[in-house]
C-alpha positions as CSV (number, residue, x, y, z in Angstrom):
1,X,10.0,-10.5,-25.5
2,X,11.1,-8.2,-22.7
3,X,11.7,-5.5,-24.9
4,X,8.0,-5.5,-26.5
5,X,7.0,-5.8,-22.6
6,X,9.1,-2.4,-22.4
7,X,8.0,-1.0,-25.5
8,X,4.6,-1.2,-24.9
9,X,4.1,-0.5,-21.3
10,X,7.0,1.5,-20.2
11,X,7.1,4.0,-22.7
12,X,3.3,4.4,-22.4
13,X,4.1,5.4,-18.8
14,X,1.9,2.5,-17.4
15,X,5.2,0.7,-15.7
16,X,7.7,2.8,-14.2
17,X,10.2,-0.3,-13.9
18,X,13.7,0.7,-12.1
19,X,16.6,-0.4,-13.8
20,X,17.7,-3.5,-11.4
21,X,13.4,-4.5,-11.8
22,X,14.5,-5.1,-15.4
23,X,17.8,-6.4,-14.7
24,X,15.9,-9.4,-12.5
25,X,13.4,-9.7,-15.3
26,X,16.4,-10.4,-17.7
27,X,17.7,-13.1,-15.6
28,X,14.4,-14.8,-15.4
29,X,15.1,-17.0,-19.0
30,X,18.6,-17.7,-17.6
31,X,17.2,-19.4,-14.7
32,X,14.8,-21.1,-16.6
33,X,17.2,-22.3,-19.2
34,X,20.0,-23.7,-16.2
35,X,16.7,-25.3,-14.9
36,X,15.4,-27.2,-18.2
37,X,19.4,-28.2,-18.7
38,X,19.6,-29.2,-15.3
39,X,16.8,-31.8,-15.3
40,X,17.2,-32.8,-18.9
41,X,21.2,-33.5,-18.0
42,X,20.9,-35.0,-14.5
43,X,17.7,-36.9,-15.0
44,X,18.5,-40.3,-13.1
45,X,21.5,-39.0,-11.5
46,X,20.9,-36.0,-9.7
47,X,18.7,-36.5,-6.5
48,X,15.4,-33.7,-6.8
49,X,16.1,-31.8,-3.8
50,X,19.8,-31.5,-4.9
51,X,18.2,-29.6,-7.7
52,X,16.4,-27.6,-6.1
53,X,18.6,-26.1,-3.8
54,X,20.8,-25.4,-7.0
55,X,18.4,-23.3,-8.1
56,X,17.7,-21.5,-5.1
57,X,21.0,-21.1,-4.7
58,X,21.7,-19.9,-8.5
59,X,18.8,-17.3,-8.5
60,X,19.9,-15.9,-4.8
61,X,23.7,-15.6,-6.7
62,X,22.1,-13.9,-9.5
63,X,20.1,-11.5,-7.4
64,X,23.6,-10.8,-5.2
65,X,25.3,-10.2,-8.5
66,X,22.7,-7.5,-9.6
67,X,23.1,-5.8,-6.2
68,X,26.9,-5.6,-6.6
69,X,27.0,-4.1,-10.2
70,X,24.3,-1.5,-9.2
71,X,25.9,-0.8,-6.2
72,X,29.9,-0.9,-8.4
73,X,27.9,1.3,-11.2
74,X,26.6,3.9,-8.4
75,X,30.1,4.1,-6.8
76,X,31.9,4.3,-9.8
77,X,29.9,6.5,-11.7
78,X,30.7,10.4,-10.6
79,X,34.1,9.5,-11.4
80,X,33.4,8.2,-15.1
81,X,31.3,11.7,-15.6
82,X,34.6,13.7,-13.9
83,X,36.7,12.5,-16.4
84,X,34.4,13.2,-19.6
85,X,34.6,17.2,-18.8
């Protein structure tokens, strides 16, 4: 589904989506899927603001994680392109 989103609107210029915009966007359906496990698994036992803070806390990991492998990709990089000449 993303990549028909992509298809169609990036490539006909109307998005100009940066690569960590798309990385988020691909993490959405994780965080929905943990979520609909989450509430289906944990039904009775698992106190609702419990859950929630799980989530908050899962999508601000995700989003950390996305900042450290762009910034580990920027870093590393030059050196990758070095040793290809």
């Amino acid at each position: 589904m993303a990549y028909l989103w992509w298809k169609t609107f990036h490539l006909a210029g109307v998005v100009a989506g940066t690569s960590g915009r798309c990385r988020m966007l691909n993490e959405v359906p994780s965080v929905r899927l943990v979520t609909i496990v989450m509430l289906a698994t944990f039904e009775a036992q698992f106190p609702t603001s419990a859950g929630v803070w799980a989530i908050v806390a899962l999508t601000f990991g995700l989003l950390i994680a996305i900042q450290l492998y762009a910034r580990h990709r920027r870093l590393t990089a030059p050196s990758v392109q070095r040793a290809e000449r």
